[in-house]
MIDOSE-1310 file (N, C-alpha, C; in nm, 2 decimals, decimal comma, always signed):
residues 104
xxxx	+0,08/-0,12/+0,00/+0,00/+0,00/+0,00/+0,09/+0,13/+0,00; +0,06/+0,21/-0,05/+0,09/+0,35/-0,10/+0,03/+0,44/-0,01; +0,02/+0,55/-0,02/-0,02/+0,68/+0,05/-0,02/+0,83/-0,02; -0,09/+0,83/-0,12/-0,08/+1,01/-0,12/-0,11/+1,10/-0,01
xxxx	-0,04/+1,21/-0,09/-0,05/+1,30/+0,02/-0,08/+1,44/-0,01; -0,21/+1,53/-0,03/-0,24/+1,61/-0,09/-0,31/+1,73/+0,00; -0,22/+1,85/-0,05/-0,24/+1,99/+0,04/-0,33/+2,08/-0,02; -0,44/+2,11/+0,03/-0,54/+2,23/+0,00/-0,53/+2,33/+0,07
xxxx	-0,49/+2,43/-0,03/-0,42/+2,56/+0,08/-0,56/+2,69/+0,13; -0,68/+2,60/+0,13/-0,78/+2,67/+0,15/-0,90/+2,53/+0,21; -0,97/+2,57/+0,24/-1,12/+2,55/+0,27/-1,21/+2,55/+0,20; -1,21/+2,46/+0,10/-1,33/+2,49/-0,02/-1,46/+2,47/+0,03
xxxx	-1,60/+2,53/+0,00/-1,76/+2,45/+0,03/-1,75/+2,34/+0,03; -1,84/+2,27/+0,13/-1,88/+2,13/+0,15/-1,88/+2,04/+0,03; -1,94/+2,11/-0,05/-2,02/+2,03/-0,15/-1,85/+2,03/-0,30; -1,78/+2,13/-0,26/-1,65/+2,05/-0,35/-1,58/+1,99/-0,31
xxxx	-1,56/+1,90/-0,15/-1,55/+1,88/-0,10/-1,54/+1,72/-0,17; -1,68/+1,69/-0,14/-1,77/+1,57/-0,16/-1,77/+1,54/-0,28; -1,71/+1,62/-0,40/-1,69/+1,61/-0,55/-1,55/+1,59/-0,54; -1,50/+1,61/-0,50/-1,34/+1,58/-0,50/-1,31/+1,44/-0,49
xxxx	-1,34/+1,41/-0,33/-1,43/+1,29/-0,28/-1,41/+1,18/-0,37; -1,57/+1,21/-0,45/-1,65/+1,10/-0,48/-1,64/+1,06/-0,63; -1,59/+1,22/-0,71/-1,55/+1,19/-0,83/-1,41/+1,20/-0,89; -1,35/+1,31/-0,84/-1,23/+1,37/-0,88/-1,10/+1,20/-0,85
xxxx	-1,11/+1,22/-0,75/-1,01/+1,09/-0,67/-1,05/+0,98/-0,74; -1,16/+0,91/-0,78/-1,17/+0,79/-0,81/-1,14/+0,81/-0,94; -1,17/+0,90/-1,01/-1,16/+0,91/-1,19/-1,00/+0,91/-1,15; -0,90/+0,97/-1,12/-0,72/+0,97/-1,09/-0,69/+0,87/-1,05
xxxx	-0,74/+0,83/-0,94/-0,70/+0,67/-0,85/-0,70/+0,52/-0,91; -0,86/+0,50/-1,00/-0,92/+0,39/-1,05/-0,91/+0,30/-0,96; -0,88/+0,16/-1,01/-0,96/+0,09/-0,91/-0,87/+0,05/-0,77; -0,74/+0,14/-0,78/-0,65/+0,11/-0,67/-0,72/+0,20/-0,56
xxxx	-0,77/+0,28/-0,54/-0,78/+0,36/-0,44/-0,89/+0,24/-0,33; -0,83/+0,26/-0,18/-0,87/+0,19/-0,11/-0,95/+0,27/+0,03; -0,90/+0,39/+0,03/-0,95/+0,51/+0,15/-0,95/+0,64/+0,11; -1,00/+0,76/+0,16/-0,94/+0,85/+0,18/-0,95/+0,91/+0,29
xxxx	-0,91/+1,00/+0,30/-0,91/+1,05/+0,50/-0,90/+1,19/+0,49; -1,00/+1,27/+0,53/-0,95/+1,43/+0,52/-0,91/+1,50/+0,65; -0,79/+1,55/+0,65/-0,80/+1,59/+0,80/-0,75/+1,79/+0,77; -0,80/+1,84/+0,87/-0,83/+2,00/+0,89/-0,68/+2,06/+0,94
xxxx	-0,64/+2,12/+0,88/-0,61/+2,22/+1,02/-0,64/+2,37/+1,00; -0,59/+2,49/+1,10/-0,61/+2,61/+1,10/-0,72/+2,64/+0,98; -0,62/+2,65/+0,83/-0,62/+2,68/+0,76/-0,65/+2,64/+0,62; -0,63/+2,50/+0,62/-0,57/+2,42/+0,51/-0,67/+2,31/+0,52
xxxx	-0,70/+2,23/+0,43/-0,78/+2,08/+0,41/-0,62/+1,98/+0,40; -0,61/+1,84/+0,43/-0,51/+1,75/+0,35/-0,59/+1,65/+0,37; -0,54/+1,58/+0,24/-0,59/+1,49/+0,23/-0,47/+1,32/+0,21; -0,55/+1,26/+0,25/-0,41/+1,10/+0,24/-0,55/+1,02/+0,19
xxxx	-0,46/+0,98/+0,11/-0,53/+0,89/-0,01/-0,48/+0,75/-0,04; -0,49/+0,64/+0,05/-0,42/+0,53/+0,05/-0,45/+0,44/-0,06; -0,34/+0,40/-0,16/-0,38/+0,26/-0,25/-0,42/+0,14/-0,22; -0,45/+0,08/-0,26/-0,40/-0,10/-0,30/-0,30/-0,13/-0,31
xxxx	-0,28/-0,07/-0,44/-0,18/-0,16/-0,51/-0,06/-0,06/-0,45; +0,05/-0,12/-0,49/+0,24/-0,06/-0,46/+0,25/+0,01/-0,61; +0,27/+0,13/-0,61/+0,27/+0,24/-0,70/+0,45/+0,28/-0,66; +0,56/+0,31/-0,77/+0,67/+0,37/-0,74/+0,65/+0,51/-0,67
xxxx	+0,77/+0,56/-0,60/+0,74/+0,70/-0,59/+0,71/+0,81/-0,67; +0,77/+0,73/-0,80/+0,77/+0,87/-0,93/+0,64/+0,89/-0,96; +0,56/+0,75/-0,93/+0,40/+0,75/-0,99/+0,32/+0,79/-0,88; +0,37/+0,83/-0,72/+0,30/+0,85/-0,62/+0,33/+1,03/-0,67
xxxx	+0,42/+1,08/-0,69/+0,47/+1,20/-0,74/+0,38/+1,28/-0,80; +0,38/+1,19/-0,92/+0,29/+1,23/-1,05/+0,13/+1,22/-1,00; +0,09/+1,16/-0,93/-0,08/+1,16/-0,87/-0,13/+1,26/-0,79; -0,02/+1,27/-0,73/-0,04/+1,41/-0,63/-0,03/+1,53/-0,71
xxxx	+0,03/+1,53/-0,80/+0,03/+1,69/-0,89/-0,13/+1,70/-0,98; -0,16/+1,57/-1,00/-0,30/+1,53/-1,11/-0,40/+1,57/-1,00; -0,35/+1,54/-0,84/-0,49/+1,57/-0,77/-0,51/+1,73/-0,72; -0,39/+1,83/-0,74/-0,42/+1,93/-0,72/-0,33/+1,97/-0,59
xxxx	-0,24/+1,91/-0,59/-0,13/+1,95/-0,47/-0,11/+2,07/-0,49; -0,05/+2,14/-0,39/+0,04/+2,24/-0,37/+0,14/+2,25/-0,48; +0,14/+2,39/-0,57/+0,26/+2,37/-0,68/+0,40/+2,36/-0,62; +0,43/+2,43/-0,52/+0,52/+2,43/-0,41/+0,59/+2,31/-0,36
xxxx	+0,48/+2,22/-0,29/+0,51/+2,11/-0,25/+0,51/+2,02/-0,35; +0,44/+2,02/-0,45/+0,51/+1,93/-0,55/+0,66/+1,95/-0,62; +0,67/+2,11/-0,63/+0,85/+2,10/-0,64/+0,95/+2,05/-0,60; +0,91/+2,06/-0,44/+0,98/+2,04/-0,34/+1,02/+1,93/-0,32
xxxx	+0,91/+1,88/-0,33/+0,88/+1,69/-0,30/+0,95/+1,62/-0,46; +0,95/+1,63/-0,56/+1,02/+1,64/-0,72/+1,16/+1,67/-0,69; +1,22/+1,75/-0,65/+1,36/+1,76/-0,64/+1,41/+1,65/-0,51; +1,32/+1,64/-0,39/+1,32/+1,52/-0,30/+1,42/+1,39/-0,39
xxxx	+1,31/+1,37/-0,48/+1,28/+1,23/-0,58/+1,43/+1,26/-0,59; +1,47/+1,31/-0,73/+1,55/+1,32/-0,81/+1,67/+1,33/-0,74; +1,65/+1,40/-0,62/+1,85/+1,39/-0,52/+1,87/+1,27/-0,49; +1,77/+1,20/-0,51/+1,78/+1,05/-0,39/+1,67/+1,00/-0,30
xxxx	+1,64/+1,09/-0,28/+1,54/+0,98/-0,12/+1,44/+0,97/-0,17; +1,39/+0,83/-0,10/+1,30/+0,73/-0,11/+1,26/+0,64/+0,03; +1,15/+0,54/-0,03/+1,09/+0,54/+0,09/+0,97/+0,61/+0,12; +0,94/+0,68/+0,06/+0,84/+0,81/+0,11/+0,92/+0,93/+0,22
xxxx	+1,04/+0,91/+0,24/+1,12/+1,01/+0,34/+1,09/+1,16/+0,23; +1,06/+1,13/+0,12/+1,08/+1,27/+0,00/+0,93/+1,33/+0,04; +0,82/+1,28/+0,09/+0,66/+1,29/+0,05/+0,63/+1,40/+0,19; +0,66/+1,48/+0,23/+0,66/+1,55/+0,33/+0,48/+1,63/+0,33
xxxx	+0,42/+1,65/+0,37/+0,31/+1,74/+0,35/+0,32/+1,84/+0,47; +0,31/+1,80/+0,67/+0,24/+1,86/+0,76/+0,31/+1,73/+0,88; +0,30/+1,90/+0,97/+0,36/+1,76/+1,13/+0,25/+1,78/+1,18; +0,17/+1,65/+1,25/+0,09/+1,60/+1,26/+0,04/+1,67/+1,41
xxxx	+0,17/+1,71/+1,49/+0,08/+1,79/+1,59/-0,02/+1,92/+1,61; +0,00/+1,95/+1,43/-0,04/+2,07/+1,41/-0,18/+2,04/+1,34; -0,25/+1,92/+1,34/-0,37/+1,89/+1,27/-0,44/+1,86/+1,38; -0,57/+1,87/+1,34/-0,68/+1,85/+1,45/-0,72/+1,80/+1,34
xxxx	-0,80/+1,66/+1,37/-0,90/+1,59/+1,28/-1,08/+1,64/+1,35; -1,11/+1,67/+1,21/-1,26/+1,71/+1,19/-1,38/+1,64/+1,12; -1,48/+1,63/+1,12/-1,57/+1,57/+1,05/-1,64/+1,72/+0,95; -1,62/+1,68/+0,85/-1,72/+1,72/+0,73/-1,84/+1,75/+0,69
């Protein structure tokens, strides 16, 4: 299993929300997608989008740019790749003491 990891630098309405959800993710994911999980903080939505199947990093890379990541942290996390690290050590989004999990 895999893990995307996808930063919303805002708070969108409910209801895009629930389209992201229900269509956007599965139409990108297909039939590997096994969860998703949205958690809040301050400011920001993220989202972790766990696979099925074992996807490389380059292709965990590339899904997270398709799903709307941060252009920032997709650079960031791209030059990660390309110096070396792996593992997911490159996939950085958020430290976790700083999220409060919310319901939708």
């Amino acid at each position: 299993m895999k893990t995307l990891k996808i930063d919303c630098d805002w708070v969108p309405p409910k209801g895009y929300v629930e389209e992201y959800v229900n269509r956007v993710i599965p139409l990108v994911c297909g039939d590997g997608l096994k969860k998703v999980r949205i958690l809040r903080s301050k400011r920001n939505l993220h989202f972790e989008i766990t696979l099925n199947n074992h996807v490389d990093d380059d292709t965990i890379c590339k899904l997270q740019f398709l799903l709307g990541d941060d252009r920032n942290r997709c650079k960031m996390n791209y030059q990660r790749l390309i110096a070396g690290m792996t593992n997911g050590e490159w996939n950085k989004l958020f430290v976790w003491s700083q999220v409060r999990r919310r319901k939708l």
